[in-house]
C-alpha positions in Angstrom: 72.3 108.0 193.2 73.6 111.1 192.2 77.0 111.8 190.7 76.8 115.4 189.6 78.8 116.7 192.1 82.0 115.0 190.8 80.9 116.0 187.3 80.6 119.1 188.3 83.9 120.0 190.0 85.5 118.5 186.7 83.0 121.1 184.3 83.5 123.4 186.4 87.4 123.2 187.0 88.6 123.2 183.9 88.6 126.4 181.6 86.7 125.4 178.4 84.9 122.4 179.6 81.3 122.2 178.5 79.4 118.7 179.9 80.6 115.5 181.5 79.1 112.4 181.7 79.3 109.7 183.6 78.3 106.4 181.2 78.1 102.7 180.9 79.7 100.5 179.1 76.3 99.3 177.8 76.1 102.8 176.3 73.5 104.1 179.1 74.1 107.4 180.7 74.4 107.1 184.4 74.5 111.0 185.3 75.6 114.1 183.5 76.8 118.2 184.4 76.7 120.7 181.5 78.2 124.1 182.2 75.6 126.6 182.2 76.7 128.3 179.9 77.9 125.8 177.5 76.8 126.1 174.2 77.0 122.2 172.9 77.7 121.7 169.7 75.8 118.1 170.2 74.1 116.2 172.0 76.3 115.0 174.6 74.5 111.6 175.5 74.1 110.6 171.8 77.8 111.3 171.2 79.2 109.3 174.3 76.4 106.0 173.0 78.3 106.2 169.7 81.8 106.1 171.4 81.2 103.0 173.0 81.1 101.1 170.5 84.6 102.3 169.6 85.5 101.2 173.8 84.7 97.6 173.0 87.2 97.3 169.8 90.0 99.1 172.1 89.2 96.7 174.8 89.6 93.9 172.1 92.7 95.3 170.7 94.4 95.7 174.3 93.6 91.9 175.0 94.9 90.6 172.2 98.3 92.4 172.3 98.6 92.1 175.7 99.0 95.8 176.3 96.8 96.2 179.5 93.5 97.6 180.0 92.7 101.5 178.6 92.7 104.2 181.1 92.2 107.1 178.5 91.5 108.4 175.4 91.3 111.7 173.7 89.5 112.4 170.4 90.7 115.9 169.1 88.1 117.3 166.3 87.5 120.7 164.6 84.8 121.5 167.0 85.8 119.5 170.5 87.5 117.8 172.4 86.7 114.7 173.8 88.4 112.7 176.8 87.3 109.6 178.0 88.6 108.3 180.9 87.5 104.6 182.1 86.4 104.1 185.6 86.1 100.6 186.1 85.5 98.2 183.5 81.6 99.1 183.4 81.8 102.6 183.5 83.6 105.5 181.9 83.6 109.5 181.9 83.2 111.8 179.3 84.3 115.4 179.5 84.0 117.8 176.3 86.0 120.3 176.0 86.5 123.5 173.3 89.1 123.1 171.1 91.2 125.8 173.1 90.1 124.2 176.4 92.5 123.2 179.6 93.1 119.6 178.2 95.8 119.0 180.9 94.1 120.1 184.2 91.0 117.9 182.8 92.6 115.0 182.3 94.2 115.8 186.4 90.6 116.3 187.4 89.2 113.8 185.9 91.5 110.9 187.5 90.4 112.4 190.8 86.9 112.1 189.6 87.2 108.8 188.7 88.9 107.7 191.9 86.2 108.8 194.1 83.2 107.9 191.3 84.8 104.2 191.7 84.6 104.2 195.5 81.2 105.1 195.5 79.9 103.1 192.5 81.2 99.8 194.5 
């Protein structure tokens, strides 16, 4: 199944975006969108398998101080920025963005994204 058109509209919507992928929590790309003419600083699939490492310890953390599950998280560097934004408990977005990108219209699209990635992933 095909999910690019959600990762797409994402990409696509929001100025400064340059890939999104859809991911597992096992660290396996599902489906991914890169704007065409994103430059990537990285390789987006190695970056996101590195992250989720990072998902597991949050998802410890949040259990064992009760403060519910994680819907979000942004990691601001020199080159990008990265949101991650769970789906489900299996599965969770990626979107890069450049460092002067639209972080607030990506974060709205991707809870859309997500929303309708969920329905279809059940």
């Amino acid at each position: 199944m095909s999910f690019e058109k959600h990762l797409s509209q994402v990409v696509n919507g929001a100025e400064g975006s340059l890939s999104c992928l859809l991911m597992g929590q096992d660290g396996l790309p599902v489906d991914s969108y890169d704007h065409p003419s994103a430059s990537l600083p990285f390789d987006s699939n190695t970056f996101a398998t590195e992250y989720t490492g990072l998902f597991h310890q949050i998802s410890t953390i949040n259990q064992l101080t009760s403060a519910g599950s994680a819907r979000e998280l942004m990691v601001t560097s020199e080159n990008v920025v990265a949101l991650f934004h769970f789906v489900s408990p299996e599965y969770f977005l990626l979107l890069t963005l450049a460092p002067n990108g639209n972080i607030g219209k990506a974060r709205y699209l991707l809870r859309l994204s997500a929303s309708h990635l969920l329905r279809e992933l059940q």
